[in-house]
C-alpha positions as CSV (number, residue, x, y, z in Angstrom):
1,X,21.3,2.9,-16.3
2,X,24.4,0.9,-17.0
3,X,26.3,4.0,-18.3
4,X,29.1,6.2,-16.7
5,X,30.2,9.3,-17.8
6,X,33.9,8.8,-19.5
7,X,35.7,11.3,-21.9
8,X,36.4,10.1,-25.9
9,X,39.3,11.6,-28.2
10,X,37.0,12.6,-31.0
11,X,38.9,12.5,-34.9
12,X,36.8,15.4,-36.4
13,X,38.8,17.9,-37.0
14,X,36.1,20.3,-37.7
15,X,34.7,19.5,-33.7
16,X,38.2,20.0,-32.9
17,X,38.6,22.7,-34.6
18,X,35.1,24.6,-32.9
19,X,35.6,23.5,-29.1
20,X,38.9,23.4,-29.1
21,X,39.7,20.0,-27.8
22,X,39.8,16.7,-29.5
23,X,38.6,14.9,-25.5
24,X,34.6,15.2,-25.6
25,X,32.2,13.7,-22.6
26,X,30.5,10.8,-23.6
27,X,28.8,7.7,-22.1
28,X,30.3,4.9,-21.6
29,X,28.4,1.6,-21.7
30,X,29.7,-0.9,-18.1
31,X,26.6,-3.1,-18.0
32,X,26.6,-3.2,-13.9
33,X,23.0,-1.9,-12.5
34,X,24.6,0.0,-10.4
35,X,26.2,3.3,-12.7
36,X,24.1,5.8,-13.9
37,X,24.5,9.2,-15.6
38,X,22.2,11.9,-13.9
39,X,20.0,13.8,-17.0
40,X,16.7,15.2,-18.3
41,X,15.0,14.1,-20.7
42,X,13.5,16.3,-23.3
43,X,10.7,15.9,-25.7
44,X,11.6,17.0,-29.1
45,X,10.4,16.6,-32.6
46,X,11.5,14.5,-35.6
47,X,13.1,17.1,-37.1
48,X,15.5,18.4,-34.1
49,X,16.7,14.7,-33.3
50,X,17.8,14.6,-37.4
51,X,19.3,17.6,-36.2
52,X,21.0,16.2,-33.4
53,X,21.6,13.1,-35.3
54,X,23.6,15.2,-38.0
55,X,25.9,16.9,-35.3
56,X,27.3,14.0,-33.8
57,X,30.5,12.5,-34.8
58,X,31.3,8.6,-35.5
59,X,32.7,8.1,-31.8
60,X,28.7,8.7,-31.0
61,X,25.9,6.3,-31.6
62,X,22.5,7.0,-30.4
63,X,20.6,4.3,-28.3
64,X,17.3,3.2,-26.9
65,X,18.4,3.7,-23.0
66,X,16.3,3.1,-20.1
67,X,15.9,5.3,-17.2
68,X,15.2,4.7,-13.7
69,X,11.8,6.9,-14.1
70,X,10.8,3.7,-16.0
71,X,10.9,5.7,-19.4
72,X,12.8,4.9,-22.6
73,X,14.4,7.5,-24.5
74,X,17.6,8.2,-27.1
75,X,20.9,8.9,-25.9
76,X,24.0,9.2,-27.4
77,X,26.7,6.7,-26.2
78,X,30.1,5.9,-27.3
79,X,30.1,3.8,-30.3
80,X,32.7,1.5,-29.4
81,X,31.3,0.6,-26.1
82,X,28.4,-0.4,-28.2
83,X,29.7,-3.2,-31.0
84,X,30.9,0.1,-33.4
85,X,34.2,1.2,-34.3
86,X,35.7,-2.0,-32.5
């Protein structure tokens, strides 16, 4: 909750390189109650979110989010939305 879905021009040219566009979806941090971002939430081990962790470029940061189920799980937001890269 809090988050909308926005689009980021990523720098890594390898990324850029594989997908073949530098404009990625990411989310985008607004604060109101109001936005969210529809999404599942999987259960993974230690080991994949390293993995996960490793893939993502600097315009990502991964955050504690909450959820209107009530949980608490990661998510990767844009890191300038979030006090990084400003």
């Amino acid at each position: 909750m809090g988050y909308v879905l926005s689009e980021v021009k990523i720098k890594n040219q390898a990324v850029i390189n594989a997908s073949g566009t530098n404009i990625h979806p990411i989310l985008m941090y607004i604060g109101n109650s109001s936005d969210a971002v529809e999404g599942t939430i999987f259960s993974i081990t230690t080991s994949e979110l390293q993995q996960a962790d490793d893939y993502e470029v600097d315009e990502y940061i991964r955050v504690s989010a909450n959820f209107k189920s009530g949980q608490k799980a990661w998510a990767y937001v844009w890191a300038e939305t979030n006090g990084i890269n400003t």
